[in-house]
C-alpha positions, -999 to +999 in steps of 0.1 A: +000+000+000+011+033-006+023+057+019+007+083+041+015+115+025+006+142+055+005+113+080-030+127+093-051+096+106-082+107+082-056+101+057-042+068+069-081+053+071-090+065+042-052+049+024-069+011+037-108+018+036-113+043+004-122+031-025-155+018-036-159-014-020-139-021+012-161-007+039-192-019+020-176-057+022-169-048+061-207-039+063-218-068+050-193-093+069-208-072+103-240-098+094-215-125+100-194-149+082-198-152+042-181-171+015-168-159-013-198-162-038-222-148-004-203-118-011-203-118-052-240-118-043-245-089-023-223-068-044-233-075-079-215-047-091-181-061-081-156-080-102-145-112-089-107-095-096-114-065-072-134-088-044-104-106-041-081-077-044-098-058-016-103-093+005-069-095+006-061-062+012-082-062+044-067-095+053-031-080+055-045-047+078-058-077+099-096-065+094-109-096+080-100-136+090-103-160+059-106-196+068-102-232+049-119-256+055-102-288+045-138-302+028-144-315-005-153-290-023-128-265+000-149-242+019-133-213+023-153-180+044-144-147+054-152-131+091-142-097+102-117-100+135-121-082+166-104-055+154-124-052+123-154-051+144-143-016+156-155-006+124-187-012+129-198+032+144-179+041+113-202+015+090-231+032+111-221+069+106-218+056+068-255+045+068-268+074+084-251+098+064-262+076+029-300+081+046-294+117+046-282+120+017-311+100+002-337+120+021-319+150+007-321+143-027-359+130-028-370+170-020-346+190-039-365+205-065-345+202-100-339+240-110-343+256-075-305+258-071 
């Protein structure tokens, strides 16, 4: 990952949560352990590329816990850890602030600017 350019803690959450999909993926592990294709699932948008990409990179920060299990077919799911459950006020703020921006948007007027 690249490296914090001011060194301001905003900065150094956004460097391993920005982007389009990693706090959305943490929002949906808060429901509780998913597989891989769970996830494909609830983010039809995503490629299976980037899912992986940002699995991984949430696995290194330490966020997320993958686990094998030695089946036939291999089982493999995804949990947040304890520390990626810290996340879970700034996944709340998130969906607040989405809501208000929703709300927001359904009664502006288009030309009242």
């Amino acid at each position: 990952m690249k490296q914090s350019a001011t060194g301001c803690s905003v900065e150094e959450s956004m460097r391993l949560l920005g982007g389009r999909w990693r706090l959305l993926l943490v929002s949906y592990l808060l429901d509780g352990p998913k597989r891989f294709n769970d996830l494909r699932r609830d983010m039809p948008g995503i490629s299976q590329r980037m899912l992986t990409l940002d699995l991984r990179a949430l696995e290194e920060a330490g966020l997320v816990l993958r686990t094998v299990f030695p089946e036939v077919p291999v089982r493999v799911e995804y949990r947040l850890t304890e520390d990626g459950l810290r996340l879970l006020p700034v996944v709340e703020v998130m969906r607040e602030f989405g809501l208000w921006l929703k709300g927001r948007a359904a009664i502006q007027v288009p030309g009242s600017e």
